[in-house]
C-alpha positions, -999 to 999 in steps of 0.1 A, spaced: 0 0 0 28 23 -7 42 25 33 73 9 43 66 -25 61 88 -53 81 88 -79 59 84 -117 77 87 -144 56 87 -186 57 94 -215 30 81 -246 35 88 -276 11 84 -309 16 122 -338 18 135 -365 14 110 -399 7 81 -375 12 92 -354 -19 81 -382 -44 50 -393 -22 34 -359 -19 55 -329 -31 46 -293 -8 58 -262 -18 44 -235 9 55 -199 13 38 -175 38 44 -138 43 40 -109 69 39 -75 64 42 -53 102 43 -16 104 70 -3 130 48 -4 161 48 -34 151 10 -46 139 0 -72 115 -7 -52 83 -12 -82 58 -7 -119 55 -6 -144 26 -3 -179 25 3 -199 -6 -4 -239 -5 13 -253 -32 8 -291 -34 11 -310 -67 -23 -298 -86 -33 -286 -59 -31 -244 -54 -49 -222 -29 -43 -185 -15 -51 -172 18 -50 -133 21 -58 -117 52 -55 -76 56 -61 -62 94 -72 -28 96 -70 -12 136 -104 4 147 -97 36 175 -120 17 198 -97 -15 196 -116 -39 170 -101 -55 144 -110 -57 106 -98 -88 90 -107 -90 51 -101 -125 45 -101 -137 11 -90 -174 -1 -91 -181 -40 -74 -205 -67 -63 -194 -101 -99 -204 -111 -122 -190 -86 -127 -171 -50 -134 -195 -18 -139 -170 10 -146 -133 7 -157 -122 40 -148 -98 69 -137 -109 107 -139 -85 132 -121 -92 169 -109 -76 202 -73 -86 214 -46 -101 198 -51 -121 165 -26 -130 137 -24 -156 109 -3 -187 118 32 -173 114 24 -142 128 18 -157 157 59 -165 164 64 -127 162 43 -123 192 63 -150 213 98 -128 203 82 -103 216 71 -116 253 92 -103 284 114 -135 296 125 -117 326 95 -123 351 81 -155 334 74 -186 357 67 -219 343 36 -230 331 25 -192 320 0 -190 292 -5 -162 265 -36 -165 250 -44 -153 213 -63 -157 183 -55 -172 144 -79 -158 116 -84 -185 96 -107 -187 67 -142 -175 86 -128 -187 116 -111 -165 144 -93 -196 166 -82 -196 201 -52 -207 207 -28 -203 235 13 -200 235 22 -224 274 59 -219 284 74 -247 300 109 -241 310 143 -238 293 157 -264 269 192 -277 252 179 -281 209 209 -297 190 200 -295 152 236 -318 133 263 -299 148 247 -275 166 240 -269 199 219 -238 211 200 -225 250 162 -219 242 129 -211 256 104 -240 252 68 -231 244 38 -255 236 9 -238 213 -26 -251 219 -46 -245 189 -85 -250 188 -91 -264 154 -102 -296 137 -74 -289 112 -52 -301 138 -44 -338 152 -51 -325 189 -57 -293 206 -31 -294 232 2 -292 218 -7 -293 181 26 -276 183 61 -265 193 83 -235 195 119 -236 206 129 -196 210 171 -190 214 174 -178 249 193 -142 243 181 -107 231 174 -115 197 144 -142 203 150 -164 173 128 -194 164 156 -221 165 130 -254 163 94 -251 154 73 -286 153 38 -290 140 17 -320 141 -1 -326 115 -30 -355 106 1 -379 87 28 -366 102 46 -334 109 58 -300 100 98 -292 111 115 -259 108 148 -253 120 172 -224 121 199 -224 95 218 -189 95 215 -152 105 228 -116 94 224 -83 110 213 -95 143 207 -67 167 229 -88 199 255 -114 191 238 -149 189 250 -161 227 223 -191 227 246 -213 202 265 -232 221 301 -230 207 320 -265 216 354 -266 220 377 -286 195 403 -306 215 
């Protein structure tokens, strides 16, 4: 919409033996403005012959409700075309992780939950982000410190409510997602962290192992 934006962005394909079962290529996208607030998400599903785009734009009422145009389509026709409207905090799936960076560590006590809501489709979705302690995530070589935090989503879409997911946060000022798990109905969804650049506070959560 011609303003500058913070640009959040995930790719999701599918590896390995899976690849030549059932081939996923997903990419979804966030756009905050510097406050930060969800402006507008999009999620592609990409999955053989099968094609589908979620948009959702949130526009900020002055007496705290939310607009949500939420509009799904294919390159053949329009699915949903409708408006949501909610009090609180709501995002789109991956939006959701931004929130969790942002969360004050300092005071937080085991077992604290931070409720929210996912627009999805017609559907507005409680869900819940439940902390549970501090945990060693080694990905091949790696080693790094995080923050572990189960997300309880309320949604048929998912196997079970209570931790239809994972989030493994690196424990030091810049909050990345190092390990995010999703269950899914056959199987699950992995994301690990990979790389970085321009980090705000050196990454101290890797765990740098001394060669003998």
């Amino acid at each position: 919409q011609g303003a500058p934006s913070w640009h959040y962005n995930l790719l999701f394909r599918s590896a390995g033996v899976i690849e030549k079962v059932f081939r996923m290529r997903d990419t979804m996208d966030c756009h905050y403005s510097k406050e930060p607030r969800l402006l507008f998400s999009s999620k592609r599903t990409n999955e053989g012959d099968y094609y589908l785009v979620d948009n959702l734009q949130f526009e900020y009422q002055g007496s705290g409700r939310i607009d949500i145009h939420s509009h799904r389509h294919t390159l053949k026709e329009t699915k949903i075309d409708t408006m949501l409207m909610a009090k609180g905090r709501v995002f789109d799936m991956l939006g959701a992780t931004m929130y969790l960076r942002s969360l004050d560590w300092r005071t937080m006590s085991y077992g604290a939950e931070f409720p929210f809501m996912i627009a999805i489709g017609r559907e507005l979705v409680n869900a819940r982000f439940r902390y549970t302690g501090q945990q060693i995530v080694e990905h091949k070589e790696a080693k790094f410190r995080t923050r572990h935090f189960y997300i309880d989503i309320y949604d048929e879409a998912f196997s079970q409510a209570k931790e239809a997911a994972e989030v493994w946060i690196g424990d030091d000022e810049n909050h990345i997602p190092v390990k995010i798990r999703a269950k899914l109905k056959i199987g699950a969804a992995e994301v690990y962290y990979k790389d970085s650049y321009n980090l705000r506070a050196p990454l101290t959560c890797r765990i740098v192992v001394q060669k003998k």
